[in-house]
C-alpha positions in Angstrom: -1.8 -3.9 -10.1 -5.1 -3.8 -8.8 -6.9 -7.6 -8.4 -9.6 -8.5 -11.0 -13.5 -8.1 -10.5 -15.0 -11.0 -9.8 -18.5 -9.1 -10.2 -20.9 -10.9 -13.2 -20.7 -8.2 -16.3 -17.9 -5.8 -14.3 -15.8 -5.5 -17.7 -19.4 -4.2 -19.4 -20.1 -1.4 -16.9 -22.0 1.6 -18.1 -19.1 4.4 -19.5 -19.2 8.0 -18.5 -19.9 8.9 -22.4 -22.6 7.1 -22.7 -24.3 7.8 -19.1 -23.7 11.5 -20.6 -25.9 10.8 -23.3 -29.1 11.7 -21.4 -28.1 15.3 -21.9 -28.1 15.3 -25.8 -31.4 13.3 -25.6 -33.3 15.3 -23.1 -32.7 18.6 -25.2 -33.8 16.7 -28.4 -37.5 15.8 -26.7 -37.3 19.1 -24.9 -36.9 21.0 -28.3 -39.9 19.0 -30.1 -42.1 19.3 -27.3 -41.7 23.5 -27.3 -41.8 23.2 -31.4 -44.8 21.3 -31.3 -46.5 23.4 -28.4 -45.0 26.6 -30.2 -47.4 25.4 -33.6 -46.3 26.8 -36.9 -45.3 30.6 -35.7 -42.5 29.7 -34.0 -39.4 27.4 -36.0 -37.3 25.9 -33.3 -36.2 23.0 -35.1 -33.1 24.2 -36.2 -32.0 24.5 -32.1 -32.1 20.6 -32.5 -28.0 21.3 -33.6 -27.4 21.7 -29.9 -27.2 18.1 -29.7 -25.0 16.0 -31.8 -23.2 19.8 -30.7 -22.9 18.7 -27.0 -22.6 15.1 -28.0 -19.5 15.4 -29.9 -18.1 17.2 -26.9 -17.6 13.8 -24.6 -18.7 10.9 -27.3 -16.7 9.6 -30.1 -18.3 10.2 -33.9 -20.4 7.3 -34.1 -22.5 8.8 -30.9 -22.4 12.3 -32.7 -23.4 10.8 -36.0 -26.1 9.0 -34.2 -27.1 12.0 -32.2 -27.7 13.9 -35.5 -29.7 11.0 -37.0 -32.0 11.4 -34.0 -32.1 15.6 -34.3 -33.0 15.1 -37.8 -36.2 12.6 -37.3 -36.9 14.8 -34.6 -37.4 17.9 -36.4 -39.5 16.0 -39.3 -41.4 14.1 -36.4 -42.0 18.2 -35.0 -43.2 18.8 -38.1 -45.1 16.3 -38.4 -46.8 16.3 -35.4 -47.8 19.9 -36.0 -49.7 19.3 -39.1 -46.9 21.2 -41.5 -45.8 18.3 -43.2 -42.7 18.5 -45.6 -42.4 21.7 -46.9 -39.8 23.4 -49.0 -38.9 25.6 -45.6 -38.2 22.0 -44.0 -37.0 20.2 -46.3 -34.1 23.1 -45.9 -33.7 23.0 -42.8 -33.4 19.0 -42.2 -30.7 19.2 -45.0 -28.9 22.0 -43.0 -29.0 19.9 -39.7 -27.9 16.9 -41.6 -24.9 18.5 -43.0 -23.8 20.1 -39.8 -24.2 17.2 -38.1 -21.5 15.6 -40.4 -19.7 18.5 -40.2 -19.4 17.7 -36.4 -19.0 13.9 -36.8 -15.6 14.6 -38.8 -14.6 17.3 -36.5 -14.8 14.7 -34.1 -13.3 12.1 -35.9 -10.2 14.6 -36.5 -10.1 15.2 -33.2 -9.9 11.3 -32.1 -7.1 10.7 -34.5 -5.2 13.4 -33.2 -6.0 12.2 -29.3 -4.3 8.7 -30.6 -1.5 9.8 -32.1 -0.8 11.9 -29.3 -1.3 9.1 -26.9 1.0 7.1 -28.6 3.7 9.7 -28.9 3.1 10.0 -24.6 3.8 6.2 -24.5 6.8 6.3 -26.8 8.4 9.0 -24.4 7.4 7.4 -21.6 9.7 4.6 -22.7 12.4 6.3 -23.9 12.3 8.0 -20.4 12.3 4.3 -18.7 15.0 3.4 -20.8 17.3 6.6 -19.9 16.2 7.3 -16.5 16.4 3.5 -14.7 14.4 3.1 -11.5 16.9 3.6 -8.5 17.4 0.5 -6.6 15.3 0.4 -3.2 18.2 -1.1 -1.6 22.4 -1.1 -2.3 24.7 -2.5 -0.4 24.4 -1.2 3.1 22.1 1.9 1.8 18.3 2.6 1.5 17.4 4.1 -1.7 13.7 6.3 -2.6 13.7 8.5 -5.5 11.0 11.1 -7.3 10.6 12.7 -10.5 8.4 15.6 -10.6 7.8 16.8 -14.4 7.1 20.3 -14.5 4.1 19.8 -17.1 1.7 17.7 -16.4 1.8 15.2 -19.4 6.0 15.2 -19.3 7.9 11.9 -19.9 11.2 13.7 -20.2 13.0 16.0 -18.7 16.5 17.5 -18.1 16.8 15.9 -14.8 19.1 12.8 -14.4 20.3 10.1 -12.1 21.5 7.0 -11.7 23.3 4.5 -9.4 25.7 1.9 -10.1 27.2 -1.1 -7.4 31.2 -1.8 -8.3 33.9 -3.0 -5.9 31.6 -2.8 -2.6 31.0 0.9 -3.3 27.8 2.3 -4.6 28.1 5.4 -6.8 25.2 7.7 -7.8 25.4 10.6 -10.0 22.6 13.4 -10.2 22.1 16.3 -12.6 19.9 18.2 -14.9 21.4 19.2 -18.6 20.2 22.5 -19.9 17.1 22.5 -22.4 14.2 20.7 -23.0 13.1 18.4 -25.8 14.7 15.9 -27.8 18.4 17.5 -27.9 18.4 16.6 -24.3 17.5 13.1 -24.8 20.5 12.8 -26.9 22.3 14.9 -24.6 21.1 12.4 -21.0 21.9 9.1 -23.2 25.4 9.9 -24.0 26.0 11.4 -20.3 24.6 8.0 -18.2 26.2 6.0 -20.7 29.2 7.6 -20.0 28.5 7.3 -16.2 27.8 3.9 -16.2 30.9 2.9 -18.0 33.4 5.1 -16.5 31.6 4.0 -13.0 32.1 -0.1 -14.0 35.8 0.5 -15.0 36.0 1.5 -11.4 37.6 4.7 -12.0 38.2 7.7 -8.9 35.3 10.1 -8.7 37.8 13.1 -10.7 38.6 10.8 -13.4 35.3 10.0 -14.0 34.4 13.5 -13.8 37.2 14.6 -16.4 35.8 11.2 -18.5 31.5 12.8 -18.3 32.9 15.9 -19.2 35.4 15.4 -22.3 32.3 12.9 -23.3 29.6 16.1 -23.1 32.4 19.3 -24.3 33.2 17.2 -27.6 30.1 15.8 -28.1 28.5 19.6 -28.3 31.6 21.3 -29.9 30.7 18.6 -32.5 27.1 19.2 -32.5 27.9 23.3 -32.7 27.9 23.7 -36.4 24.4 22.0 -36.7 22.6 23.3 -33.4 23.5 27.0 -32.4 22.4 26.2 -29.4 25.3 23.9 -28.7 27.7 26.2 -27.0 25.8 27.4 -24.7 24.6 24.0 -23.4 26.1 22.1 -20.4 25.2 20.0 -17.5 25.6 20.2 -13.7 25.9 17.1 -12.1 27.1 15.8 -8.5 28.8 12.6 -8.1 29.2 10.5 -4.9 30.8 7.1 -3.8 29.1 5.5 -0.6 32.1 2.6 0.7 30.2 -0.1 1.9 32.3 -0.9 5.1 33.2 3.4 5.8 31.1 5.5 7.4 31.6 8.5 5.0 30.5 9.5 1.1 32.9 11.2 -1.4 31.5 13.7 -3.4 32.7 15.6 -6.0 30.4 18.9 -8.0 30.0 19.9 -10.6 28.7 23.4 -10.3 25.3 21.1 -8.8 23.6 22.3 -5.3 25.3 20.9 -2.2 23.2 17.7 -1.0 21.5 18.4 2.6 22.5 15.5 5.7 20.5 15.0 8.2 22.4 13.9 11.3 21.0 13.5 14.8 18.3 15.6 13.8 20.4 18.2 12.6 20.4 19.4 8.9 23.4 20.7 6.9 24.4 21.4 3.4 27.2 19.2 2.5 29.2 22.8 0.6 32.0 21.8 -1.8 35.3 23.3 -1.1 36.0 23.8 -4.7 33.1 23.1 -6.7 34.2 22.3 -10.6 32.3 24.1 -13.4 29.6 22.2 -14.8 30.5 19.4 -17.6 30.5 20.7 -20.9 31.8 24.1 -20.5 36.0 23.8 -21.2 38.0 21.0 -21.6 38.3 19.5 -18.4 41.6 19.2 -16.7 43.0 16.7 -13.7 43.1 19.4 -11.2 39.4 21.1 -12.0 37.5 18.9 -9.7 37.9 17.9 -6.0 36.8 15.4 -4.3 35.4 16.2 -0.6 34.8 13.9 1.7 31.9 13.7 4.5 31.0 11.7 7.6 27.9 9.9 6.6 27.3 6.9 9.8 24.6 4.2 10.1 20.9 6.1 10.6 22.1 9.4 8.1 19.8 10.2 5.4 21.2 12.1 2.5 18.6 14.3 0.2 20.4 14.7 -3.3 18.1 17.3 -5.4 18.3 19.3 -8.6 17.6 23.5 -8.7 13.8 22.2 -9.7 13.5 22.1 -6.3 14.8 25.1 -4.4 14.0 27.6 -7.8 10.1 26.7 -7.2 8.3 30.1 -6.4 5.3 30.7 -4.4 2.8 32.9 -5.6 4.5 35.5 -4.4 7.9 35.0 -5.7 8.9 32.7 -2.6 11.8 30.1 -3.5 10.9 26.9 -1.6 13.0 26.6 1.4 14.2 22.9 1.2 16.4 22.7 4.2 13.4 24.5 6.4 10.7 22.2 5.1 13.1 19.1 5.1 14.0 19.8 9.2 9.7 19.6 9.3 10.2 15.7 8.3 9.2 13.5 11.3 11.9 11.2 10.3 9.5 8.7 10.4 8.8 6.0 7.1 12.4 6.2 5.9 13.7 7.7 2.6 10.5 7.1 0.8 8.4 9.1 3.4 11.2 12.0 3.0 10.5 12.3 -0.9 6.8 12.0 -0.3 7.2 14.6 2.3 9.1 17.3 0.0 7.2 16.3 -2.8 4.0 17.0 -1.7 5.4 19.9 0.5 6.5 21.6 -2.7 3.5 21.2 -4.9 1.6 22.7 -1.7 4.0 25.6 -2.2 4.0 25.9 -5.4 0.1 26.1 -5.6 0.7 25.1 -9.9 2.7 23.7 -11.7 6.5 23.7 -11.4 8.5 26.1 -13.6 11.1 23.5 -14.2 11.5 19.7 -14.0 12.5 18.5 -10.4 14.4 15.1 -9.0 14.9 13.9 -5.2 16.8 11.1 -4.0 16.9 10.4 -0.4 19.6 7.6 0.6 19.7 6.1 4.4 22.9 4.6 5.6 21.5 1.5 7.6 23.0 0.1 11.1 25.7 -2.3 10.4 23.8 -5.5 11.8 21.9 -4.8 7.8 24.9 -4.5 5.4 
């Protein structure tokens, strides 16, 4: 948060809207002036519309409505000055310009309403999506935490992309994925899933059983949705779970049909492959021996980037997927985990060159030297 201004009158400085006004008013004197030079052979009143027209384009309806006021007296002033006076001809046209004038004020006005209510529904979603989607801790235990969250359109709250991280029993367990769909089903569909995470996580159960736990909690709660939502039995989740032991140099993972995290290691990247991946939650009933839990070296001054398919299914122009483990190996390795994500993140927009086609999530975590934990 920025510090206040300590400047006399800061808080009453001069709005873009109303600096803008010089527009409208310059083409209401510059109108008059040709009507009145013009004489009575020429009618340009009427062009006075233009106005409160490119008023109501960047002012609210009170500036339009006063806009119009002004167009009006300035055609009867035109008038006026011309030596017409108040014919019947005028007296049609100022009512004309009057009524479309209000005609633009409650366009306006419309228009306003709408821009609140959809600002309102942004700040709604914006806490539903702090509410769901928890700010990673920066630090946990002896690891380094930075996350991002890249919403594919540019007003997006939420998303299908998950995470979370939870400290129990000196172990730090993180889970990422990204449920299928967009929209308020997958609200539903993220709450139940990290609610399930966090309490299978605190109950300190193994990585599969708390795999077998996410995914009876997602299978029943669609094959109960199916009836009302058709969409329901197509829908599932791919997630990756990991345990970081505070006191061993290694992380246990277990997927969940979710793409391999990427270590780098002395300077060296490599994609930490499953040797069984598990299908992702939601698909079957899952069963003890469905999920495997593989285990990787992970020592003091590793960093670990944990992703979802946001991020290596972005397309160039040209139909290019974004080569993650090329443009991570780029990375100084300077700044930490929060200079990684930066790094990507603005390395994949660059890419991109537009918007995403789908939602995207990073989280880079640093195992720190032991002197730290």
């Amino acid at each position: 948060m920025g510090a206040k201004s300590d400047i006399p009158g800061a808080r009453r400085a001069v709005r873009p809207s109303h600096a803008l006004l010089v527009i409208p008013l310059g083409l209401i004197i510059l109108i008059m002036i040709a009507d009145v030079f013009t004489g009575r052979s020429s009618q340009l009143g009427p062009l006075l519309i233009v106005a409160p027209a490119v008023t109501a384009s960047f002012a609210g309806p009170r500036l339009t409505g006063l806009m119009g006021a002004l167009a009006v007296a300035g055609q009867v002033l035109s008038a006026i000055a011309e030596g017409s006076g108040l014919t019947a001809g005028l007296e049609i046209q100022v009512i004309g310009l009057a009524v479309v004038s209000g005609f633009l004020v409650a366009l306006r006005a419309v228009r306003d309403l709408r821009e609140r209510q959809l600002a309102h529904t942004r700040s709604i979603a914006a806490a539903a999506q702090e509410v769901l989607i928890r700010p990673l801790p920066r630090r946990a235990g002896p690891l380094r935490i930075a996350t991002d969250y890249i919403a594919a359109e540019l007003d997006a709250r939420v998303g299908g992309d998950l995470f979370a991280a939870v400290r129990a029993d000196r172990v730090t367990r993180v889970i990422i994925g990204d449920v299928r769909g967009k929209g308020l089903p997958v609200i539903k569909d993220t709450s139940l899933l990290l609610g399930a995470f966090h309490g299978s996580a605190y109950r300190n159960l193994s990585l599969p059983h708390m795999a077998i736990h996410l995914g009876n909690a997602m299978y029943w709660n669609w094959a109960n949705a199916a009836a009302d939502d058709p969409e329901a039995d197509e829908s599932f989740v791919t997630v990756l779970l990991l345990d970081f032991p505070d006191n061993v140099g290694r992380v246990e993972t277990i997927s969940c049909g979710h793409p391999p995290p990427l270590l780098l290691h002395e300077g060296k990247i490599s994609a930490l492959d499953a040797r069984s991946p598990g299908l992702p939650l939601g698909i079957t009933v899952p069963t003890v021996d469905q999920y495997v839990v593989d285990t990787f070296s992970f020592v003091a001054g590793d960093v670990l980037l944990l992703y979802t398919d946001g991020v290596i299914e972005t397309a160039s122009p040209n139909g290019t997927f974004y080569p993650l483990s090329k443009r991570m190996a780029a990375w100084d390795g300077t700044g930490g985990p929060e200079r990684l994500v930066r790094h990507v993140h603005e390395d994949l927009l660059s890419h991109a060159r537009g918007p995403l086609g789908d939602d995207a999530a990073l989280i880079a975590i640093q195992r720190l030297a032991d002197r730290t934990e």
